[in-house]
Structures are given as C-alpha cells and as structure tokens.
C-alpha positions as CSV (number, residue, x, y, z in Angstrom):
1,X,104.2,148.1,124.8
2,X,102.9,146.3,121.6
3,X,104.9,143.4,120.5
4,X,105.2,141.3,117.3
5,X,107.0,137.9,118.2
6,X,107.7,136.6,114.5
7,X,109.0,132.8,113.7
8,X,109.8,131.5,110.6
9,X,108.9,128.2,111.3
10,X,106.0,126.5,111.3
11,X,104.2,126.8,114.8
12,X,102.1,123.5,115.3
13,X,105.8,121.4,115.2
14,X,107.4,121.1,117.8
15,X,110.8,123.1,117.8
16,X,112.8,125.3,120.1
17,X,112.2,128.4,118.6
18,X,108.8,127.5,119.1
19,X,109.0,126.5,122.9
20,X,111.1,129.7,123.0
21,X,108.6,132.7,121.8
22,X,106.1,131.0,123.5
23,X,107.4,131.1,126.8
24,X,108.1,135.0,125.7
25,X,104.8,135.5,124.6
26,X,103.1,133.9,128.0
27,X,105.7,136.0,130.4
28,X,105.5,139.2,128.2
29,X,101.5,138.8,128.7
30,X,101.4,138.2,132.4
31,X,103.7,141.8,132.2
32,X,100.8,143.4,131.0
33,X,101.9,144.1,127.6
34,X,100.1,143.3,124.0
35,X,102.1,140.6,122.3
36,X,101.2,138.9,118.8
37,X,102.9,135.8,117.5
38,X,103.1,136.0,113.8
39,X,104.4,132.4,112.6
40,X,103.6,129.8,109.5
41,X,101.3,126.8,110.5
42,X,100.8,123.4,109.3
43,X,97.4,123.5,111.5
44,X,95.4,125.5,113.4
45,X,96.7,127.3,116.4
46,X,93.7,126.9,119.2
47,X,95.6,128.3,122.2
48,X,96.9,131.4,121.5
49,X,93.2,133.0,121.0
50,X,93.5,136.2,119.1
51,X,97.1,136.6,119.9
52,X,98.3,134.4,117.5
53,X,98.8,135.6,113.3
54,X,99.0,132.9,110.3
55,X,100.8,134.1,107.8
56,X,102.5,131.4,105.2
57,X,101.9,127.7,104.5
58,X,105.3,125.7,106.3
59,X,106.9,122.8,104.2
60,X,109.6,120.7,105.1
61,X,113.2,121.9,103.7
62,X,116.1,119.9,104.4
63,X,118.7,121.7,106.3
64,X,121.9,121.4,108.7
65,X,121.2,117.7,109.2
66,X,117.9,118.7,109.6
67,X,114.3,119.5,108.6
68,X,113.7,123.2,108.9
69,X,109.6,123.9,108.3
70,X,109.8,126.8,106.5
71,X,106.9,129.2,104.3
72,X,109.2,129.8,100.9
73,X,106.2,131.8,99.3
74,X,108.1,134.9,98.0
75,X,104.0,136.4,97.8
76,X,103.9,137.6,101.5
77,X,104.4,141.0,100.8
78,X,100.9,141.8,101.1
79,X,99.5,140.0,104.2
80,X,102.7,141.2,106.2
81,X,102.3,145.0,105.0
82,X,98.6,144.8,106.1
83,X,99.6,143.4,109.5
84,X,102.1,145.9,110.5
85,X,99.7,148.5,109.3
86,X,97.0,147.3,111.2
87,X,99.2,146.4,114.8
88,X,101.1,149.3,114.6
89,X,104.2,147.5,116.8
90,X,106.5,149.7,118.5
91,X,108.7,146.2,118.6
92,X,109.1,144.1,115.9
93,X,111.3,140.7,117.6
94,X,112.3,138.6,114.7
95,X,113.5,134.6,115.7
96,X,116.2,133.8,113.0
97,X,115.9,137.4,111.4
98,X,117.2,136.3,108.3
99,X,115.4,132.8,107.4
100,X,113.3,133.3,104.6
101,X,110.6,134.1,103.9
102,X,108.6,135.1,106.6
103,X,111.1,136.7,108.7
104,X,112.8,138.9,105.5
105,X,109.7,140.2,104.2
106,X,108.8,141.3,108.1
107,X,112.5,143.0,108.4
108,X,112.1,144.7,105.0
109,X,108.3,146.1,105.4
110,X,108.9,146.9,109.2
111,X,109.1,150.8,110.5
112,X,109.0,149.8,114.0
113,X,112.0,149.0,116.4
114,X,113.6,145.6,115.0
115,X,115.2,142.8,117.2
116,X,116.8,139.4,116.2
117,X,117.3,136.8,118.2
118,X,120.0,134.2,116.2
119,X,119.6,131.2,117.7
120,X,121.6,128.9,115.2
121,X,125.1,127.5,115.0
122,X,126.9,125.3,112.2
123,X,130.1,124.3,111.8
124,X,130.2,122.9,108.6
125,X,128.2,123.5,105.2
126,X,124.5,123.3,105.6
127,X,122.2,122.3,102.9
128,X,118.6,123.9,101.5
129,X,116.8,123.5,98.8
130,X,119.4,120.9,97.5
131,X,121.9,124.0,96.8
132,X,125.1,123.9,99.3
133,X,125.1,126.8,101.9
134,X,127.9,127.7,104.1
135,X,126.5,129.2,107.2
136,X,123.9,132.3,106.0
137,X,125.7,132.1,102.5
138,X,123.1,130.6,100.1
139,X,125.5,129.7,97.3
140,X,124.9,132.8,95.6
141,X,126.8,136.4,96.2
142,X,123.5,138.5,95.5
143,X,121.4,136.4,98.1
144,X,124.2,137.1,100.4
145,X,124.2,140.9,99.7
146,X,120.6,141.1,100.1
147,X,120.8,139.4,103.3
148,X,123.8,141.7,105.3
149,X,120.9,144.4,103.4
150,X,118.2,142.8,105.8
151,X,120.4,142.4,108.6
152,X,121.2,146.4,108.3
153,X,117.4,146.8,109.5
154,X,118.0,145.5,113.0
155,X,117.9,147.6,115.6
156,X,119.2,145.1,118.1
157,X,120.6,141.8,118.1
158,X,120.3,139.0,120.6
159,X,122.4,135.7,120.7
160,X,121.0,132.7,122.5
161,X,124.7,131.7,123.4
162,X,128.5,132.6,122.7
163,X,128.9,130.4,119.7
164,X,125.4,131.4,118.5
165,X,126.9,135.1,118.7
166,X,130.1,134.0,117.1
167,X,128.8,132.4,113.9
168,X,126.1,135.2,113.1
169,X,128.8,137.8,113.8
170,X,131.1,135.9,110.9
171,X,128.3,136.7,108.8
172,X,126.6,140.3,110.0
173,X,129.4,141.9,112.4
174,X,127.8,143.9,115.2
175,X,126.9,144.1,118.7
176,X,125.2,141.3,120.1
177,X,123.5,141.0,123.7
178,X,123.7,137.3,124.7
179,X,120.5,136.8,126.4
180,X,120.3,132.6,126.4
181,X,117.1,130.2,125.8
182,X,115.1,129.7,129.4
183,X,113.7,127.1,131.2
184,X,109.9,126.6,132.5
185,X,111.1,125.6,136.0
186,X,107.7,125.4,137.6
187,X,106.4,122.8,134.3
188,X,109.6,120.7,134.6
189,X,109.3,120.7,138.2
190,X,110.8,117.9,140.3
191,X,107.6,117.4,141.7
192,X,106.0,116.2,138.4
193,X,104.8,112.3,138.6
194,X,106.9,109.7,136.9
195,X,106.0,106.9,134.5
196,X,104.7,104.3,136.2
197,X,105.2,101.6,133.6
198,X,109.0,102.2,133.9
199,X,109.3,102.3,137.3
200,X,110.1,98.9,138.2
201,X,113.5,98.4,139.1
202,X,115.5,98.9,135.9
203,X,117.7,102.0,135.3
204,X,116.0,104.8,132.8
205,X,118.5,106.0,130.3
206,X,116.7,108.6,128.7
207,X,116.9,110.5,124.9
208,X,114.8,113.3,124.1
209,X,114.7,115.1,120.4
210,X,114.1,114.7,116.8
211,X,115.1,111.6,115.2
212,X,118.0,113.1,113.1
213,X,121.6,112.4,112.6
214,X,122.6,115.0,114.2
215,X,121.6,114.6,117.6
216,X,123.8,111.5,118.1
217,X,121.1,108.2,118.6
218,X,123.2,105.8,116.7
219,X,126.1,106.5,119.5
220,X,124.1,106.6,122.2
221,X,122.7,102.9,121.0
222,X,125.8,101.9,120.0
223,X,126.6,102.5,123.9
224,X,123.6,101.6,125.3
225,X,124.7,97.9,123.6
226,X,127.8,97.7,125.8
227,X,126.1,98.8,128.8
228,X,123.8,96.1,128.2
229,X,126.2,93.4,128.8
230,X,127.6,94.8,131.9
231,X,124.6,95.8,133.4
232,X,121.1,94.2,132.4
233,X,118.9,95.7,134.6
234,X,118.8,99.0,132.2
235,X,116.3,100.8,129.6
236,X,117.0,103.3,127.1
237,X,113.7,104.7,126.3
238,X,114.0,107.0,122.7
239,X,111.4,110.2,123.0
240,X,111.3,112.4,119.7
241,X,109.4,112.5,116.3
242,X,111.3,111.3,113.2
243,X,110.1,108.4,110.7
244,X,113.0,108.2,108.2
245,X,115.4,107.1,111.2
246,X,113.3,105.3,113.0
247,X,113.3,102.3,111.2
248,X,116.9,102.7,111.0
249,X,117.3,102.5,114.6
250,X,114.5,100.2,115.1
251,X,116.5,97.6,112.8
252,X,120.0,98.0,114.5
253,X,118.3,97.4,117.5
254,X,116.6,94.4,116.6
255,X,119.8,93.1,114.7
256,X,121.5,93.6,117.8
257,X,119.3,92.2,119.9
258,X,118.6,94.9,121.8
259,X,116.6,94.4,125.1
260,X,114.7,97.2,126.7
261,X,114.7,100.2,124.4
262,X,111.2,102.0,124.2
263,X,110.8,104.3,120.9
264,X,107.7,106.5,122.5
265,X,107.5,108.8,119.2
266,X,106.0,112.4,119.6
267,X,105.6,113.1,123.2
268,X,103.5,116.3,123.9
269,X,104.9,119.2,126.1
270,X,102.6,118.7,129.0
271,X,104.0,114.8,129.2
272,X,107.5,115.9,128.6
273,X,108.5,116.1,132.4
274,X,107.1,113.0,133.4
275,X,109.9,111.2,131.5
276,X,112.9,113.5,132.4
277,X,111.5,112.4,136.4
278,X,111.3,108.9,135.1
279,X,114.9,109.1,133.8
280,X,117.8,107.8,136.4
281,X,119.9,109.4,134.0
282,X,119.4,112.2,130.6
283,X,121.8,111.4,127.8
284,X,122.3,114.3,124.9
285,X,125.0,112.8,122.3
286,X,124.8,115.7,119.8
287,X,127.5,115.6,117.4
288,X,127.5,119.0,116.9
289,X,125.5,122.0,115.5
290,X,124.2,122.7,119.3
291,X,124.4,126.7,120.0
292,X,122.2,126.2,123.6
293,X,121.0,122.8,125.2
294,X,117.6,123.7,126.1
295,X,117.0,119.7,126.5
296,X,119.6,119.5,129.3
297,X,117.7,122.7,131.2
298,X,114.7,120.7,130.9
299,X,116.7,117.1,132.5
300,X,118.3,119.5,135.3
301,X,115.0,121.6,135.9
302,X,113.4,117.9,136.4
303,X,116.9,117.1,138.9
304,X,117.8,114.4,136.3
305,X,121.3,114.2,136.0
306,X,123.0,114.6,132.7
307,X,125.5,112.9,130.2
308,X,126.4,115.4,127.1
309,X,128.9,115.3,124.2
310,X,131.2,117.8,124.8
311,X,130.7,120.6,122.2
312,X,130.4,124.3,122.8
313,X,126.8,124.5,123.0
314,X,126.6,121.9,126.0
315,X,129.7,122.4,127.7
316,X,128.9,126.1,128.6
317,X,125.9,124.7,130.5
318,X,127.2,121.6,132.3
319,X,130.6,121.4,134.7
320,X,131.9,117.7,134.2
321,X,131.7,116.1,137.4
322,X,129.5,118.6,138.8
323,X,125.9,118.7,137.5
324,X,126.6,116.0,134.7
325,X,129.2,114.3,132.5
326,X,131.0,115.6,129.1
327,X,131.9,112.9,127.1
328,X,133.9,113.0,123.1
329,X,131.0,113.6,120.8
330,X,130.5,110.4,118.2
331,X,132.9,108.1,121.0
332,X,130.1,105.1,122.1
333,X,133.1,103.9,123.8
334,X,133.6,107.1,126.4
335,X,129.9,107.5,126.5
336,X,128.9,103.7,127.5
337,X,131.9,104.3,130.6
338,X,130.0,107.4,131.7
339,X,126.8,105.3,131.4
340,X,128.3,102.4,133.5
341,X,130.0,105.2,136.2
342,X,126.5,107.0,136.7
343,X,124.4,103.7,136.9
344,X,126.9,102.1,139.3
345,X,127.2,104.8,141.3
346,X,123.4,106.5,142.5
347,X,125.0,108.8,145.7
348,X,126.5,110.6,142.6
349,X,123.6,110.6,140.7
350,X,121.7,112.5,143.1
351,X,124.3,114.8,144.0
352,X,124.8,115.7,140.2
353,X,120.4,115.8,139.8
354,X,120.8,118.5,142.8
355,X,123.3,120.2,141.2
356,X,121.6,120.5,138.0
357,X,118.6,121.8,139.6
358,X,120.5,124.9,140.9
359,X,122.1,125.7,137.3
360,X,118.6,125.3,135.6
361,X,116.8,127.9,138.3
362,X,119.6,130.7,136.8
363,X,117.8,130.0,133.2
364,X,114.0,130.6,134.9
365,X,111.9,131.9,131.8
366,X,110.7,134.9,134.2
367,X,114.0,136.1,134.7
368,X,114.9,135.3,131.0
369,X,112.0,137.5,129.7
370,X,113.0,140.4,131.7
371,X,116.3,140.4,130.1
372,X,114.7,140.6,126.9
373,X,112.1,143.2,127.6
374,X,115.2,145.5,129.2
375,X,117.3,145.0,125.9
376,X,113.6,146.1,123.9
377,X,113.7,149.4,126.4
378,X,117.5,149.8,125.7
379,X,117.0,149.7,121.8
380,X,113.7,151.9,122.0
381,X,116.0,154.5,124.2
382,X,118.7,154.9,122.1
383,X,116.2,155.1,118.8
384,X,114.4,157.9,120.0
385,X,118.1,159.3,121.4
386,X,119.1,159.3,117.7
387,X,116.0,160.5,116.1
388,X,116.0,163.5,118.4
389,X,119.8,164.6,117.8
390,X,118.7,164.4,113.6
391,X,115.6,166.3,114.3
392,X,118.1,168.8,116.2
393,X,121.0,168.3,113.4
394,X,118.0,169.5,110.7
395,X,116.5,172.7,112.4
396,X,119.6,174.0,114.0
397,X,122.7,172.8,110.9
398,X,125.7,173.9,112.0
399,X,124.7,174.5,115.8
400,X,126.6,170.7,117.1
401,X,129.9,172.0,115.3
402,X,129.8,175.2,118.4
C-alpha cells in the first residue's frame, strides 16, 4: 500500500503530531509498505531519506495558548498537485485535516482514499492570526463553510481520544474511530540509564513540555515552593523549549528563592527517557486544552509515577490512586499535598511506577499502527463497495428497484 502521512506543522520542532506520524511512518515501513511524510520544515529533514516531502515554509502563529508552526502560503496548489500526481497514494492520512494550509490544499487536490486524524481539543476561544476563533470557526461564516466543504472529502475519520472526537464532531458530525496517540515502549524503556548528576539523594520532581501557559508551570512552581519548606531534599527539574516564559519562571523562582530547580531547555528525543528514569515522580499540571497525555505514556512507559490535573484528556489515562494522582487543575495547594504524599511515601511510588508501566504497554506504537492500517483497509473496502454498486446502478438503472 502507498501512503501519504501529511502534517501541517513544521517537522524539525518538536510537537506531538510530529512524534505521532513518525512513529506511523517507522511501523508502517517495517510492515512493508511505501509511506511518504509530506510536512513544512524550518530545516532540513536528514533522517527520513527519500521518504520525507517539503512542501511550505512553517512560521510561528499564535494559537490555543500556544504556538502552532504553520505554512499559511495560499500558493501550494502547484507543488501539492504535482506530488499526488507523481505518488499516486491509494491513502492520503491527513494529521489535523482541516489546518491550513497544507493540509486543505492536500484534501481539496486528493483523488485517493482520505483519512483525518483530529488530534485537538479546546474548550474555550482560540486565537490565530490575531482574529478570535471558536474551536474550527475562524471568525468568519464563509471560512467555516469552506471548511465542513473540506471536511466532506474525508473518507474516514480518526480521533486520538473521546473529547478529541467530541469537539471535532461539534464542528463536522460523523463517524469517528477513536484510535488514541501510542507510546515507543522499547525507547522509554525502564531500562534506559538515568542522570547521573541528579542522582544524589534528592527527590526528582520532573516537568516535561513547551514553556506555555497552558501546560500549568506556574502551579507546579507555585507547589513546588511549599514542598520546599516541608521537604528540602527535593528538585524540580523544568524540560521544554520556550523563551518568552522562561524568564518569567526563572524570575519567580529567583524572587522566591527557589532552591533546586533545573531549567534544561530543549531536550532531544533520544535523551528524553533518561530524565523520565531520573524522575522519583512526573508532574503534568495542564490547565486544560489536553485531548491525549502522550507525556504521561512516556513517564509510565519509563515506570515513573505520575501527578496530573484532572481534565478529560488525562483522567481517561490515569486511575487516581492506581498508576498516579489526579489533582484540581490551576490548585498549587492540592498539587503540593500530592507532591508531599508521593515523596513521603516511596512503597507507593513504586507500586504506582509498576502500575503505570502496565497501562502504557496497552498504548505500544506496534499495536497502535495496526489499528490504524485496519481502519485504512476498512475505508479502502467500503470505497471500492460503493464505487462498484454506482458502476452497477449506471449500466443496469432500474435493476436495484427488482
């Protein structure tokens, strides 16, 4: 089977769309099947050979809280056409279908079967391009019409989670197959070495993502402050890229008089592991915005156990008191007591690491891609299904009503 994996974001950040199709890409491969990664990139993609199509220049658009790294160049018309005529895809897997532009000029020019995977979920107004946008609505009616347009060209559609499915549904009703983000169980592998520079004694609170309101950092500090004067022998150590907030968290740190946190920046993929096996304990205080928490796979894939805010996205992945603890998202006061509990307490710790080691084998990527490549099968079934009963309908007319 040929397969076109398209992103609209730009490939050489790092991002969990990004972690997601290339995971699908890698299994998919190993299959024995002929995949392509079409994506924007800020720089060159070296590891992907052959395999991997540039098409669009990314730049940084605020959205959701967030930075979405985006190719807006309505010119793509073009390049994309002379792609699809040159691959020939029988599937065309689209990651956020309906971002532009990328992904919209793919879904318009594309004859092949067409997936989406919707990974998003917002609860509240996003913004792009410095006009207000509720969910998929970009301020304007005729951007929305031409969007449920696009979305009429999908074949299939997958949902990473249940309130992925349920906010693209507000937007394009349908039938969705919930087939959730995986986890590379053999890279974050208990086995992986820890950090030796942090492995003296203290307890490892850890924080892994971007720098961004969103994912809750100013709680977690906030927290990690009262911690500090119950127990001193802890370290929060701060893994993520981000600039803006940085120095915003840097300050109320030193303002605070904050000892032991570590701000490590950009850590690469490969290194990624070593810190979740450094960590005594993950902490993910998203406020909200989560549809799938690929970063609390990763902790439990490691056996690190977890502390999460309590929103959909997280909660449908860890059982309070079983493989980790659900706390009020944006409360530094609940999260600094399930701190203190887990760090006083290491028996439980380990119990909950074990735990989280079973949940995360469910989510194995192999498994994962499987479930994808099935639902591809399904949709190329029931395609040619239809375009054999309209081939019939059109030689024999009147021959179905018998």
């Amino acid at each position: 089977m040929k397969i076109a994996l398209v992103s609209p974001y730009d490939f050489a950040y790092p991002g969990g769309v990004a972690i997601h199709v290339t995971s699908l890409e890698h299994h998919f491969t190993r299959m024995g099947h002929e995949v392509r990664v079409i994506a924007p990139a800020s720089k060159a993609i070296s590891n992907f050979g052959d395999r991997f199509i540039l098409i669009g220049k990314p730049r940084p658009i605020p959205t959701s809280g967030s930075i979405a790294r985006l190719t807006i160049s309505p010119w793509l018309s073009s390049r994309v056409q002379a792609v699809l005529d040159r691959e020939n895809f029988d599937v065309v897997h689209l990651h956020e279908p309906l971002q532009p532009m990328l992904c919209t000029t793919v879904l318009r020019l594309s004859h092949a079967a067409n997936i989406g995977t919707f990974h998003a979920c917002y609860r509240r107004p996003k913004y792009s391009l410095g006009k207000p946008l509720d969910g998929y609505n970009f301020g304007r009616p005729f951007i929305t019409m031409i969007l449920k347009r696009r979305a009429r060209k999908l074949d299939g559609k997958i949902a990473v989670s249940e309130p992925a499915m349920e906010f693209a549904n507000k937007y394009f009703p349908g039938d969705y197959n919930i087939i959730p983000n995986g986890v590379d169980v053999e890279h974050f592998s208990p086995e992986v070495a820890p950090i030796d520079k942090f492995c003296d004694g203290k307890v490892n609170i850890l924080f892994t993502g971007r720098l961004e309101k969103r994912k809750g950092l100013n709680y977690l500090i906030e927290a990690y402050r009262r911690v500090k004067q119950e127990i001193p022998n802890c370290r929060l150590i701060v893994v993520g890229p981000g600039t803006r907030l940085r120095g915003k968290y840097e300050k109320k740190v030193s303002r605070n008089d904050l000892k032991d946190v570590v701000f490590t920046g950009y850590v690469s993929y490969d290194e990624l592991p070593r810190y979740y096996k450094t960590a005594d304990i993950f902490c993910a205080p998203a406020t909200g915005w989560e549809s799938f928490g690929i970063v609390l796979l990763e902790a439990m894939a490691v056996g690190t156990p977890v502390i999460a805010s309590n929103i959909e996205g997280y909660s449908r992945l860890v059982t309070h008191g079983v493989n980790g603890l659900l706390v009020p998202p944006e409360d530094e006061e609940m999260l600094a007591q399930a701190l203190v509990s887990l760090i006083k307490d290491e028996s439980l710790r380990q119990q909950m690491g074990a735990r989280g080691r079973l949940k995360a084998q469910e989510y194995g990527w192999e498994d994962i891609a499987q479930r994808v490549l099935d639902y591809y099968i399904q949709v190329l079934n029931q395609l040619t299904r239809e375009k054999q009963s309209l081939e019939f309908e059109t030689v024999s007319p009147g021959l179905s009503g018998r």
